[in-house]
C-alpha positions, 0 to 999 in steps of 0.5 A: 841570164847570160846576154852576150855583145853581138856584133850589131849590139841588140843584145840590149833589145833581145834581154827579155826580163830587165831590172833598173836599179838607181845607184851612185858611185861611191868609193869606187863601187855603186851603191843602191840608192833604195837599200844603201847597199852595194851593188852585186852583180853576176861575173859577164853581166852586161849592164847599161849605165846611164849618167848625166853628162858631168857625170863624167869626166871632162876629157871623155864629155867630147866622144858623148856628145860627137854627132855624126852622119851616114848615109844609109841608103841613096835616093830611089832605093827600094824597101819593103814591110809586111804585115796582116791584118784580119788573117790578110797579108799585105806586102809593100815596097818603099820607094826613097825619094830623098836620101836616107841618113841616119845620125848618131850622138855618143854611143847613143842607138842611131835615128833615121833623119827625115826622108821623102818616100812613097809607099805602094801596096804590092800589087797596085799603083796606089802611091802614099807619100810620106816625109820619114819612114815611120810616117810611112808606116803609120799612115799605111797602117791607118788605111789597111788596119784601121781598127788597130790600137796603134799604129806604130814600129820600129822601121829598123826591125820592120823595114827590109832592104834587098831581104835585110832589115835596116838594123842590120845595115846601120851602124849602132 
């Protein structure tokens, strides 16, 4: 398997079967804690690791646990999500009543920041308010699937503004 770094970084999302592997870095190598053996990986092998933060040194804690915030998208921005539901399509569009932010902590995927919005189904006047746009999502998807399992997504996959979804706007 051969993932590559993207620009926007869902390499991580698209690498279809994963392995985890608990390790300690020992003498300059990680070792594996279930076979005490070294770790041997591929030559371009995209890994993520995961440490507590004194794990690391002193002088690199302070970049890991920046947080920043951005504006997304202002107030009265339009977007819209899909989907079916018993072989029926149903389109919507999202209207911001607040603006959007998203933060970021370290290298940490970024997190939308609560957002008034309302949702409309295309093609009526019936309004859905919400207080963040995946509350947006599920109480939509409670009225018009209310059979489904779950009612859940991710709104930087689902949610589009002017044709592009939210992950392509944000900053990872």
């Amino acid at each position: 398997m051969n993932s590559k770094i993207t620009k926007n970084n869902s390499w991580w999302d698209d690498i279809k079967e994963k392995v985890y592997i608990n390790a300690i870095f020992k003498n300059g190598e990680f070792v594996d804690t279930q076979t005490g053996k070294p770790i041997v990986l591929n030559v371009n092998t995209a890994v993520r690791i995961i440490v507590s933060i004194y794990g690391i040194k002193e002088a690199e804690q302070k970049k890991h646990r920046d947080i920043t915030k951005n504006l997304l998208l202002k107030s009265g921005s339009e977007l819209n999500f899909h989907f079916y539901y018993q072989d029926k399509g149903y389109e919507f569009r999202i209207n911001l009543i607040q603006d959007l932010y998203y933060t970021k902590k370290g290298n940490h995927f970024s997190r939308l920041e609560p957002c008034k919005c309302t949702v409309t189904l295309t093609g009526t006047r019936e309004k859905i308010i919400a207080d963040s746009l995946n509350q947006a999502f599920v109480k939509t998807s409670v009225k018009y699937r209310p059979q489904n399992k779950t009612h859940t997504c991710n709104v930087f996959k689902t949610f589009y503004y002017e044709g592009r979804k939210l992950e392509n706007l944000r900053k990872l």
